[in-house]
C-alpha positions as CSV (number, residue, x, y, z in Angstrom):
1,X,-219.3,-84.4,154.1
2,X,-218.4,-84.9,150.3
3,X,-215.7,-82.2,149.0
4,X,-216.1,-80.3,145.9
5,X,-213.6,-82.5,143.7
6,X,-215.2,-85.5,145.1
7,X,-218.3,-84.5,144.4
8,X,-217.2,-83.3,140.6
9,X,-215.1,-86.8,140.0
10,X,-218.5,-88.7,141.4
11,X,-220.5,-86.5,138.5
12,X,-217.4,-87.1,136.2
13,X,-218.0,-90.7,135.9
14,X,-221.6,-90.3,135.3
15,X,-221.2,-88.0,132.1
16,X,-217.7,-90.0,130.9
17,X,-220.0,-93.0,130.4
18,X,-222.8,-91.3,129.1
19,X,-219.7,-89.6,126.4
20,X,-218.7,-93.2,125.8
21,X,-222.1,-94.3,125.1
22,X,-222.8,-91.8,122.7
23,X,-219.0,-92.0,121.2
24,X,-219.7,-96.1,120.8
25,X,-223.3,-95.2,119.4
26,X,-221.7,-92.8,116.6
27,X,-219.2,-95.7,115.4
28,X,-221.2,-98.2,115.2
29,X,-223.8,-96.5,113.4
30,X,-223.3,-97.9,109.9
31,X,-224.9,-94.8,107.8
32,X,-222.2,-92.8,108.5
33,X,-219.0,-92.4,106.9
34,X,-215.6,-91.7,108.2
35,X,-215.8,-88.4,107.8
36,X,-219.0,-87.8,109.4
37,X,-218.2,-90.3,112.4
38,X,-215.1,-87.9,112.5
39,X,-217.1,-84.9,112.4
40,X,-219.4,-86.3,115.1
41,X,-216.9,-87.9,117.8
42,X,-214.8,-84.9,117.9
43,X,-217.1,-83.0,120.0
44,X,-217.0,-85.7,122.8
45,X,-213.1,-86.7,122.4
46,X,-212.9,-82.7,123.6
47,X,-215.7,-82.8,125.9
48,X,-214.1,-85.4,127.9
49,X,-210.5,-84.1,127.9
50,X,-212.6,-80.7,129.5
51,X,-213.5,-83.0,132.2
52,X,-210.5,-84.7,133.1
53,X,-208.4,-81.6,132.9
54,X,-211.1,-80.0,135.1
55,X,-210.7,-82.4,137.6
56,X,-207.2,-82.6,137.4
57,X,-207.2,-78.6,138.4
58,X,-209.7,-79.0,141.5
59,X,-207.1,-81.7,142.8
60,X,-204.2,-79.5,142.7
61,X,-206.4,-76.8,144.1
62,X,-206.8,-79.3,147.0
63,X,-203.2,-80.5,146.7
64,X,-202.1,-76.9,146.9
65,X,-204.6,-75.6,150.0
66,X,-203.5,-78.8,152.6
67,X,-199.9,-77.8,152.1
């Protein structure tokens, strides 16, 4: 059976692509300028760091319980 921080990294993936779709998506899109491509990506750029560091505390969670 999957663990908790496997199962969250496995879901992880899923939504850092779909941030990296959307983040992509946002640049390209050639009606917007800097600043609004600014105002728009910065939302996902902390979005994603929410995720990694979330992930980052279930495996010290699981570091810290095996010991």
């Amino acid at each position: 059976m999957m663990g908790v921080t496997e199962r969250y990294e496995e879901c992880m993936q899923k939504l850092l692509k779909e941030l990296e779709e959307e983040f992509m998506a946002i640049l390209a899109d050639p009606k917007m300028d800097k600043k609004q491509k600014n105002l728009r990506t910065k939302p996902l750029v902390t979005k994603k760091q929410i995720l990694l560091n979330t992930l980052e505390s279930l495996q010290m969670v699981d570091k810290n319980s095996e010991a």
